[in-house]
N, C-alpha and C positions, 0 to 999 in steps of 0.2 A: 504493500500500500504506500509507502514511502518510498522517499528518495535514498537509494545507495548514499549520499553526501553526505546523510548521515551516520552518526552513531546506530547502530541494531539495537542499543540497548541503554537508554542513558538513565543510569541510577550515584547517587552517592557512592564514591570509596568508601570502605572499612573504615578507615581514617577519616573521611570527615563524617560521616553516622558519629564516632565516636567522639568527636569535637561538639557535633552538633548536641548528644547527652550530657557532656559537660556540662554546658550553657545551658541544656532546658532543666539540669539538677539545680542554678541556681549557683552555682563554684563563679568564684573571683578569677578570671583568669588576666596573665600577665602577657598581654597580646605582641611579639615584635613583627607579626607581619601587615601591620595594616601600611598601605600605599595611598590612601586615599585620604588629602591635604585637610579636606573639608569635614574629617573627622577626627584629626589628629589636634584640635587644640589650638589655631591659628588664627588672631585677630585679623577680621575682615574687613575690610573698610566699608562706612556708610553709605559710599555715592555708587556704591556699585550698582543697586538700585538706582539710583539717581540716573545712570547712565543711560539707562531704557525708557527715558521719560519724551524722547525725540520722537517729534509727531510723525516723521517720515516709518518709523516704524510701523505703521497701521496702514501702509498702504503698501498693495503687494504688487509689484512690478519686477520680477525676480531678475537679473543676470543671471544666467548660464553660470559660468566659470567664477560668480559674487562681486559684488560692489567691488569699483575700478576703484575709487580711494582707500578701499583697504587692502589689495591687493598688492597697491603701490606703498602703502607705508610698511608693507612685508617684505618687499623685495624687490629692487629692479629689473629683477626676470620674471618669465613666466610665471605666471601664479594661477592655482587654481582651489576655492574654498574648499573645504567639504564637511562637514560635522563633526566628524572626527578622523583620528588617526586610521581605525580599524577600518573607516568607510572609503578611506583614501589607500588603502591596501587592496579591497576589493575593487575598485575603480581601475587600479591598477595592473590586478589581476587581469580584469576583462580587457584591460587596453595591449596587452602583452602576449597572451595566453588565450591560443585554442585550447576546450576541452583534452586533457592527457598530457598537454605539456605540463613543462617543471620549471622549478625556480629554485634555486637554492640558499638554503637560509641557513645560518652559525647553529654550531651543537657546543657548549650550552647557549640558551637565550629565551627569547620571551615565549613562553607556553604556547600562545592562541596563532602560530604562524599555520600550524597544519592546518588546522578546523579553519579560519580565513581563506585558504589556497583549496582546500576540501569542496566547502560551499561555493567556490566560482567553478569546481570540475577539475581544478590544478592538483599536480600531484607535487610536493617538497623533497628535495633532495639536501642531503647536509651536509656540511664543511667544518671540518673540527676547527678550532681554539683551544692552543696548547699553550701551557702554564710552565714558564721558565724565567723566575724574577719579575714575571707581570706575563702577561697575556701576548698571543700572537696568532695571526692566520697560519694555519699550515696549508701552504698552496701548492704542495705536493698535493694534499688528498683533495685539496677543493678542485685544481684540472681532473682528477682521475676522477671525480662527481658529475662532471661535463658531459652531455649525451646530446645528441642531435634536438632532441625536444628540447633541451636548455633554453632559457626565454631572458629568464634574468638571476643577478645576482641581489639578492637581499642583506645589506650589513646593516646592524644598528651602531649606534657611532655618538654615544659613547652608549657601551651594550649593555641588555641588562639581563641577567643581573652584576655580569664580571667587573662593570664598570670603566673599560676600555676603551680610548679610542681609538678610532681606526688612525694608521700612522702614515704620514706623506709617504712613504716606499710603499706600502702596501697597498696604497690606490694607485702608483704607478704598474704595480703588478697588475692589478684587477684590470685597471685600463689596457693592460697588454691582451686580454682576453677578449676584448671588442662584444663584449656582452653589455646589455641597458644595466647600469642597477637604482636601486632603492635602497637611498640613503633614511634609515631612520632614526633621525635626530631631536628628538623628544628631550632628554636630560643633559643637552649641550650646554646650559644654562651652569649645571651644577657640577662643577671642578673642584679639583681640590687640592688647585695648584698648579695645574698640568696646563698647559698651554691647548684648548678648544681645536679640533683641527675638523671643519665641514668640506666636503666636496660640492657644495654649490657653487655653482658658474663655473663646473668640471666644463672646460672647451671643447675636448679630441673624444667627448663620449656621452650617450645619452642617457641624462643623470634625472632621477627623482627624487628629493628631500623632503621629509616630512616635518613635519612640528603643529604645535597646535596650541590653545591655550590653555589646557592641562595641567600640563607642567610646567610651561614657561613663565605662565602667569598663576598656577597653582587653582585655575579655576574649572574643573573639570563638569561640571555642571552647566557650564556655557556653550557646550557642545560648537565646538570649532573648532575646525582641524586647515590646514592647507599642504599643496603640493607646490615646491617650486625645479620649476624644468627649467634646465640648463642642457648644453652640448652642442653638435655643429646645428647651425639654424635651420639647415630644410628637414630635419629629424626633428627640431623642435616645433616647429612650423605644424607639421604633421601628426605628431603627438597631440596635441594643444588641440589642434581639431577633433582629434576624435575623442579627446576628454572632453568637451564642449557637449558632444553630442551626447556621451556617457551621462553628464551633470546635469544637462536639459534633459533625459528621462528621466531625473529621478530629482530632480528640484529642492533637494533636502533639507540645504543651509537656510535657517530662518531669517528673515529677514531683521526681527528686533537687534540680536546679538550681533548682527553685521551694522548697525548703525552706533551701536554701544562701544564698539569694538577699538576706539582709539582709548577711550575713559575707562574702559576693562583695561588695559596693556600699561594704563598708568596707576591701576590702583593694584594691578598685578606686579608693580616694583616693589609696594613694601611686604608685598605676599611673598614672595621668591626670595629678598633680602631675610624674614624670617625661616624660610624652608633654609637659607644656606646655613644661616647661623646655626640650627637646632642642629642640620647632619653633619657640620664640622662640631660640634661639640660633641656628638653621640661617635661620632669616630676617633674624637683625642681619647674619649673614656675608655671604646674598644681596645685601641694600642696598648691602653695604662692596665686596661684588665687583664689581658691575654699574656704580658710579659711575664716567665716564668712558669706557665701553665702549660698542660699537654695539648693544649689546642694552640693555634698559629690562624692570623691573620692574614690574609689574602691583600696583594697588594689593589688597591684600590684608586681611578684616576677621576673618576666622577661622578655622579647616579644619586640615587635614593637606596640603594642595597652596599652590605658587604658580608662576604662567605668567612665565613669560619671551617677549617680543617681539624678533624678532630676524629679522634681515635678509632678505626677501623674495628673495632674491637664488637660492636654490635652493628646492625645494614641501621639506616636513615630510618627507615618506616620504626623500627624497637626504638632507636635514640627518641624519634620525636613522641612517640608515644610514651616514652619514659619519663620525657618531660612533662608531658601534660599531664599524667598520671598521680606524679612524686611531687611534681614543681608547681603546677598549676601553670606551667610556661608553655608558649605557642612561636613555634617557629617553622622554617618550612625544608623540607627535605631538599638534596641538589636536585633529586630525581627530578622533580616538577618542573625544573629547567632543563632535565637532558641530559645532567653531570653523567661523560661516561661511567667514571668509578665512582666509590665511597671511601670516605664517609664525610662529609657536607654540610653544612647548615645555612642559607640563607636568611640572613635579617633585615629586617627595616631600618633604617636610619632616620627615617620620619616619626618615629616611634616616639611619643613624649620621655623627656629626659628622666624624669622621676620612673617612667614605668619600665625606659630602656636599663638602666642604670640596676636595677632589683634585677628585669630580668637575666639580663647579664652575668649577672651574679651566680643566681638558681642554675645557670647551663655552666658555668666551670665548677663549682659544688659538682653537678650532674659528673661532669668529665672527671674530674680528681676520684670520685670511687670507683 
């Protein structure tokens, strides 16, 4: 009755049934994976409201590809809105990919690449990221990934959860491959030190960058995403059209939040200025906790996550459950990202201080028995 695209069978893990009784027994738990700003404790400023108060808002006259003055305070190049990131991946999808073609996307990284690429008919192929003093493409195994269907490459830049960016050599390699990619650049905002490095207004290839107000602005509720295209112009030219046509059938981007959208981007400065503050102080704490301990911290260049490595001695699935059991602590397995081996923990670093700081704590107690 359904579509193959889907799951045969979509029920809760073990693991989260067993998260989800924690919570319906009423337990206190000490949460490090929440990602989402707007729940994490962050003054929001009052005109944000304010900003949707523009009468042009109520009257629906949509652009295709979204309002040309906010497209132009995104970017000098192409620009195309979309509502969000996930919608601009599917967009993408269809602009790139017949049914059974592939794209290739980082192992580890962000969970929902398959099930996006799934639902457009796309099949994912994957490209390790190997860990040696910080992170790196291995572009040995990513050519031998490469099949005739190949469509495009997918990087996240700076990735998540490893927190990596992609390095100038490494986009002169990719560009040696003469493949489209999809730059996803969502937590380019959030360094930690490292010098930002995007492939937008890539010249000699045809390039797709993401971002959206999310993250950059911490306002993820405002549903606004964009594409900017770069590369030689009669590719972009080309593109650009048939995203046009893509974006006119599906008319998404609201019109309010496109008119709000300069007054969102300035009250998203002091939104982002506290998201930096909180994960650079939740990562000085990490360093200061882990020193001396059987767990070892993962070197980290910008994001909202950092992995902790920590004793092979039980798989992911027993540690996390051990934790939430003994500890009342919630974190999340590598597996959820792809991590080849174990054993793994991703954290939030958006995590309030008081509640990262305890649980912090509770998972090296955990590790030292």
């Amino acid at each position: 009755m359904f579509a193959s695209r889907l799951p045969a069978e979509i029920h809760p893990s073990a693991l989260a049934r067993e998260i989800a009784a924690f919570r319906a027994a009423g337990g206190e738990l000490l949460d490090l994976t929440k990602s989402n700003p707007t729940r994490t404790g962050f003054d929001y400023p009052p005109g944000i409201i304010d900003a949707f108060r523009d009468p042009r808002a109520l009257v629906y006259d949509p652009d295709s590809l979204g309002l040309e003055e906010v497209r132009r305070r995104i970017s000098s190049h192409r620009v195309v809105l979309t509502s969000s990131t996930s919608e601009a991946y599917s967009w993408l999808f269809k602009l790139l990919c017949d049914p059974g073609d592939e794209v290739l996307i980082p192992r580890p990284s962000y969970p929902l690449f398959e099930l996006l690429a799934g639902l457009e008919s796309v099949q994912t192929r994957t490209y390790p990221l190997r860990y040696h003093q910080g992170w790196f493409i291995d572009f040995d195994a990513l050519r031998a990934a490469i099949t005739p269907r190949t469509k495009a490459i997918v990087v996240v830049n700076p990735n998540n959860p490893t927190g990596n960016y992609l390095k100038a050599e490494e986009h002169e390699q990719l560009a040696r491959l003469n493949l489209p990619i999809v730059s996803d650049e969502v937590f380019s905002d959030y360094s930690f030190g490292v010098a930002p490095y995007s492939v937008a207004g890539s010249k000699d290839l045809l390039t797709f960058v993401l971002n959206g107000l999310s993250k950059c602005a911490g306002l993820p509720q405002m549903k606004l995403g964009w594409i900017i295209l770069s590369g030689p112009e009669p590719l972009v030219e080309q593109a650009a059209q048939r995203l046009e046509l893509i974006a006119d059938t599906y008319l998404s981007v609201g019109t309010p939040v496109q008119y709000a959208f300069s007054s969102l981007v300035i009250a998203g400065q002091s939104i982002r200025a506290q998201i930096q503050s909180r994960l650079r102080r939740n990562l000085d704490h990490l360093h200061s906790a882990v020193a001396g301990s059987s767990a070892s911290l993962l070197d980290v260049e910008a994001g909202w996550s950092a992995i902790l490595r920590i004793p092979n001695t039980r798989s992911e699935e027993e540690w996390v459950r051990l934790l939430l059991r003994n500890s009342a602590t919630l974190v999340q397995p590598g597996y959820f990202y792809d991590f080849e081996s174990e054993a793994w923990l991703v954290l939030s670093l958006l995590t309030p201080e008081r509640i990262f700081e305890e649980g912090i704590s509770r998972v090296l107690d955990a590790v030292r028995l």
